[in-house]
N, C-alpha and C positions, 0 to 999 in steps of 0.2 A: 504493500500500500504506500511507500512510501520511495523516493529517489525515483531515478529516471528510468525507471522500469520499462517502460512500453514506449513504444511511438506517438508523437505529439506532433498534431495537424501545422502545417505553416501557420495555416488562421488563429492557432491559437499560440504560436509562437509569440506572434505578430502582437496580438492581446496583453500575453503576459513581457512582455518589453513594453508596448504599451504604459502598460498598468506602473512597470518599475520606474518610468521615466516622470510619470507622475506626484511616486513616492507613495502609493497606494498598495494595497492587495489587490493583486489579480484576483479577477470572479474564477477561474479554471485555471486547469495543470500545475497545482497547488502540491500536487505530487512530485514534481519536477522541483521542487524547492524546499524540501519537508527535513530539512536536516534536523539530526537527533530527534525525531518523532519514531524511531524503530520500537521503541522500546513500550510504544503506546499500540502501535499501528493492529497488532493480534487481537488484542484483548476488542479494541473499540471496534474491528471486524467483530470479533464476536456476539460483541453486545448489538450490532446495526443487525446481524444477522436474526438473532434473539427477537427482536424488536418486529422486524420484517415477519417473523410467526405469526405475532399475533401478541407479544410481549411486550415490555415497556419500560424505559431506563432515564435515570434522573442520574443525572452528573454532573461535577465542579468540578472548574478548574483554577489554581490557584499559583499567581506569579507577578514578583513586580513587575512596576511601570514600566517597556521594552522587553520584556520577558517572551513575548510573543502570543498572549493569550486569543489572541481576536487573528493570528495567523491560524493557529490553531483550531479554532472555530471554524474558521473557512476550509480548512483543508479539513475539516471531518465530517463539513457540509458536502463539499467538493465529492469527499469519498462515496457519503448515503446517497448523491446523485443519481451516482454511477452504479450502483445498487441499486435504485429504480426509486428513491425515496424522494419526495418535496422534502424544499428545505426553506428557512427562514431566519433572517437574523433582526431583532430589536435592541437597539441601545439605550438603555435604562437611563435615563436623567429626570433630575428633580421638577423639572420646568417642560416636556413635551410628555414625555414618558414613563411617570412614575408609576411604582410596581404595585403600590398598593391601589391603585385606580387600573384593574385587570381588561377593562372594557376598552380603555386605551392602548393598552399593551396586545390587546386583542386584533386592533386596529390595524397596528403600526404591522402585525403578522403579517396578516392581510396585503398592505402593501407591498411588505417584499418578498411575498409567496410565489415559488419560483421549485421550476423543476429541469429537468437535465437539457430540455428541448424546447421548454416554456421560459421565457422572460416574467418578471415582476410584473404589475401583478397578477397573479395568473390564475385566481379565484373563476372569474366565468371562463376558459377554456375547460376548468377543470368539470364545474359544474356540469358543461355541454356534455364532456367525456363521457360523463357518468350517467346522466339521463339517457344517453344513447345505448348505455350499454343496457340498461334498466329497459329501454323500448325492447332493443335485442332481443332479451332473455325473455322480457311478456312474448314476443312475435314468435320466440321458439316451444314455449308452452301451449299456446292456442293458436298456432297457426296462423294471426296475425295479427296487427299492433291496434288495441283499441283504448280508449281511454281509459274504461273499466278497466283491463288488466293491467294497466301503467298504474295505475292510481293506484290500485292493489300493493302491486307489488315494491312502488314508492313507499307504501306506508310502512310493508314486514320491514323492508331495510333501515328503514331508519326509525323502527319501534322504540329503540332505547334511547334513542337520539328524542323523541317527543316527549320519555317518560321525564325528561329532563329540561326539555326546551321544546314545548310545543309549538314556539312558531316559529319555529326552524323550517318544518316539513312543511308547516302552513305556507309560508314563503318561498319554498322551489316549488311547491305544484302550480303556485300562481305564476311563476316565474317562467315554467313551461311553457304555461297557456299563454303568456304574453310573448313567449317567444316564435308560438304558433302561430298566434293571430298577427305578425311582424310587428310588433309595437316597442320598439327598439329601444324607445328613449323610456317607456316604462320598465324592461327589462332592465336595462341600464342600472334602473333608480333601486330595483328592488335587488339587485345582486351587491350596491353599494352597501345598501340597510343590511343585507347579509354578512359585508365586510366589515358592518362596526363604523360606517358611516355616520355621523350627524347630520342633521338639515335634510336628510330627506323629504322629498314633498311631501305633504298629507295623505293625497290625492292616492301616490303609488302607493302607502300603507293600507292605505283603506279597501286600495281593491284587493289584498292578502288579507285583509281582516287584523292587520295588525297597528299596534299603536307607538307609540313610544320612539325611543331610543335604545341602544343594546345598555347593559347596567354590567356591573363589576358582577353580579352571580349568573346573569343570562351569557355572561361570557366564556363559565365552565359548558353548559349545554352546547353553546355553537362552536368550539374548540373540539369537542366529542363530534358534532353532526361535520365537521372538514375531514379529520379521521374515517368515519363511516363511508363519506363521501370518495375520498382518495382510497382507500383500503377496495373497494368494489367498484371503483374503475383501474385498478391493473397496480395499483403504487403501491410501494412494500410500507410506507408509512412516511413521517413525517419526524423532519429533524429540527427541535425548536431549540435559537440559540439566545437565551437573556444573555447581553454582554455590558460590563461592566457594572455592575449591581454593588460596587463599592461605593456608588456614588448618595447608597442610601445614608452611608456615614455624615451626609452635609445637611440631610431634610432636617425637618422640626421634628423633635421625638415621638411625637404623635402619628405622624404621618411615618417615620420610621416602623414604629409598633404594627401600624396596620400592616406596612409593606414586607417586615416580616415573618407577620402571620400570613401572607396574602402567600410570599413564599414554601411555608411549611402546610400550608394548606394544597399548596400543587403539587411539595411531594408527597402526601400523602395519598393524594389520589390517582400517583401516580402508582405507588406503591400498592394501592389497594385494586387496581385492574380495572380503574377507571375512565384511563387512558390507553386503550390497546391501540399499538403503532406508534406510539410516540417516544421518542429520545430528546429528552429536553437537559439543555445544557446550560448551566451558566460558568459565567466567566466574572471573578474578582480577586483582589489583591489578596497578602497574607494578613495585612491589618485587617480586611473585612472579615475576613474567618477567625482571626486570633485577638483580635481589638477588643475594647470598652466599647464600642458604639457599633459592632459589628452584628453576626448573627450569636454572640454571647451573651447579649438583651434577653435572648429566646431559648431556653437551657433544650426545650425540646430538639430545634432546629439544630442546636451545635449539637447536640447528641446523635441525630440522625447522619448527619454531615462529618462527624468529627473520622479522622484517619491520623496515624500515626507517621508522623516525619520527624521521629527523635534518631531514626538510623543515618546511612548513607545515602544520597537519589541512587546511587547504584543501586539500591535492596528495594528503592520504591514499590509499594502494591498496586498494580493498576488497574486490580477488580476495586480497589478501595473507593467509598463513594468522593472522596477528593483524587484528582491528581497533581501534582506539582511539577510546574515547569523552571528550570533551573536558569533559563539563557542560554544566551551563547557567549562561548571563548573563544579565540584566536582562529583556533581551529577549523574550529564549525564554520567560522565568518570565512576562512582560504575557500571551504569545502562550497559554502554556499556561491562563491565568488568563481567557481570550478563550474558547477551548471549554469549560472547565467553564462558563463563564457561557451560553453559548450549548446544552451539553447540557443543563444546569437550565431554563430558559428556554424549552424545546422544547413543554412541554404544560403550563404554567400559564396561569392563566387572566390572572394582572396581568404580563406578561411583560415590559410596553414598560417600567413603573412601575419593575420589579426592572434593566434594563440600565440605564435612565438612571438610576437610586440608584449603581449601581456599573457606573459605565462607562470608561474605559480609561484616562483620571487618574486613578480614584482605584485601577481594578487597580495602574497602577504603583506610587502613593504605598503602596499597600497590601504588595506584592511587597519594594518597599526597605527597609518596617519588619520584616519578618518575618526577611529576610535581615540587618538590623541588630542584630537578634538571637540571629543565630547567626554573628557575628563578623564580621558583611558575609558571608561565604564563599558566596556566591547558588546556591554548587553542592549546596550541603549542604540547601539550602530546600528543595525543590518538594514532599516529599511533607508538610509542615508548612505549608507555605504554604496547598496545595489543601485541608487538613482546616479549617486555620481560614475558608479563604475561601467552602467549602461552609458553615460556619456562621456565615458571616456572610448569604451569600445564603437560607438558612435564616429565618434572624431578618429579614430584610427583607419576604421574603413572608407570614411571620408577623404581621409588626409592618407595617404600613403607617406608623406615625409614626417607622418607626424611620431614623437618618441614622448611618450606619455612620462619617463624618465627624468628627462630634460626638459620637456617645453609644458609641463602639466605639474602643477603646484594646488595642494588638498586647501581650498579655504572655503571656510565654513561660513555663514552670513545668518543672522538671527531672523530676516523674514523667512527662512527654509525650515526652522525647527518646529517642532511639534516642541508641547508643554515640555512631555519628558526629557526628551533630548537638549530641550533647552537649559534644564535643570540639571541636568548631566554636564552640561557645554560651560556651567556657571563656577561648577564644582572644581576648586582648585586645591593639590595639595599643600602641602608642606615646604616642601624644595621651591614653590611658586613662590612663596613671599618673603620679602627682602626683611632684612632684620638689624637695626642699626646699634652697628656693636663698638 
């Protein structure tokens, strides 16, 4: 699952240079850049596999700032793709996306609901997918597709989905028929109200019978009716990824409390098989799990959550319900400095010309200067390292005279940093400061 395993399309070559050039995470071949995730890569096949039954897995991931957690995320979203699973990722913050208001977190799913072949957001393809298969299956029972037997067998499917959120199913039968009768901008309105929309018209409510807005509890029923949904149109299930949930450290304690319970309330039902198909993930620091203001508010949720990292990461558990990512060293940053070279490298025509300009001395020489600049801290590098070293490999095949050696100097500029790398870049030791003696 991990390292350059398999072949990788020009077009997505193309992407993930793209993406580096940016200073972003590639959306794909996240595989192709996965260094030190070997030791993860078995277990979390297993559990996507698990999952993919009919099963259901609640995981944390825990590592400072640059540590790679939100790489990580993608590349186990990247993975469940390709396994057949949807996948989604919501950024937890105090002010768009707070944890303990689930109906917006429900929302924000929604938008970047996305599968191996489907762009964001990809809630009505999915819908379509599914209805069709639902005609299918009635047209093969009786011979041919009638309302009656649709509507039937809409109902068996999503029986447990109603006994929880009845107007769930109230809302895709409407949703049909307005897709029947071509009424586009109603379909529209009512698949938005199914994604946790606000401001829906009255109007589309009314023709499903329904009222309101989705609420922080009607948003367990319609998380269970997207499962159902994808589960019985061909998807092994659905990969949910809370990212950054350390930020509940900042809210008002109030709103903390609920967000923690808001939390311990989703693994428990996760835990209780009330989520089949689902691998819901999050991602925060070690203060959030080990802090005064963390999940230790919550004795249940740290209990549930807690793993032992008193050993070595070499000895880590990775069935443990945390895992720990440790960064990167020197090392890893050559290694990771190794594939980008080698995915650029893939379909140019001077290819031999471009490894030997920049081959594995001077990756490293290049790796240490970059990390020299953000305080040594080599963990906080990778994604500054790979933008500037896509533009240096850039400018090589550009420039045939060009000697990255001699005419290419590492400087660093504060509009380019992200918060951590900034705080890294600020960080100065010992030997830095003058001392009048």
């Amino acid at each position: 699952m991990t390292g350059p395993q398999g072949a990788i399309s020009p077009r997505r070559r193309r992407e993930v240079l793209a993406a580096l050039r940016r200073g972003t995470v590639p959306a794909h071949g996240l595989d192709q850049l996965a260094v030190g995730l070997d030791k993860f890569a078995t277990e979390c096949g297993a559990e996507l596999d698990a999952v993919g039954s009919g099963g259901a897995v609640f995981k944390a991931v825990r590592g400072d700032y640059g540590a790679g957690k939100t790489f990580f995320a993608r590349w186990l979203a990247d993975t469940a793709r390709k396994k057949g699973f949807a996948s989604t990722e919501v950024q937890i913050n105090e002010i768009d996306t707070p944890l303990h208001r689930l109906e917006t977190v429900y929302r924000r799913m929604i938008e970047s609901l996305r599968t191996d072949t489907l762009p964001p957001s990809a809630l009505r393809p999915i819908v379509d997918s599914w209805l069709f298969t639902v005609e299918s299956d009635a047209a093969d029972e009786h011979g041919e597709v009638s309302d009656e037997a649709v509507e039937a067998l809409l109902e068996q499917r999503l029986s447990e989905v109603a006994a929880r959120a009845p107007v769930f199913p109230m809302a895709i039968r409407t949703y049909r028929k307005l897709v029947a009768a071509e009424d586009n901008e109603a379909a529209d309105g009512l698949i938005a109200w199914l994604g946790g929309q606000p401001h829906v018209a009255a109007n589309v409510k009314r023709l499903a019978g329904v009222k309101g807005d989705l609420d922080h509890y009607l948003a367990f029923g319609f998380l269970k009716g997207l499962l159902a949904i994808l589960r019985d149109s061909g998807h092994s299930g659905l990969l949910l990824v809370l990212d950054e949930v350390e930020t509940l450290q900042r809210v008002r304690s109030d709103a903390r409390a609920k967000a923690l319970n808001a939390l311990r309330q989703l693994m428990d039902e996760v835990h209780d098989g009330s989520f089949p198909g689902l691998y819901l993930l999050i991602t925060g620091t070690p203060a959030f799990f080990e802090g005064r203001q963390g999940i230790q508010l919550l004795p249940p949720l740290a209990d549930r959550l807690h793993a032992d990292f008193s050993r070595d990461p070499r000895f880590d558990n990775p069935r443990a319900p945390q895992l720990r990512l440790s960064g990167f060293d020197l090392d890893k940053l050559v290694e990771l400095g190794t594939r980008v070279r080698a995915l650029f490298t893939a379909d140019v025509e001077d290819a031999e010309r471009i490894r030997r300009t920049a081959d594995d001395e001077f990756l490293r020489a290049f790796a240490s200067s970059v990390a020299g600049g953000l305080g040594g801290k080599v963990g906080t590098a990778p994604r500054l390292f790979l933008r500037k070293l896509v533009d240096v490999l850039d400018t090589i095949e550009l420039h045939p005279d060009f000697d990255p050696r001699t005419d290419y100097d590492v400087t660093i500029t504060p509009a380019e940093l992200n918060d951590a790398e900034r705080e890294a870049a600020a960080t100065r030791s010992a030997d830095d400061i003058d001392l009048d003696v």
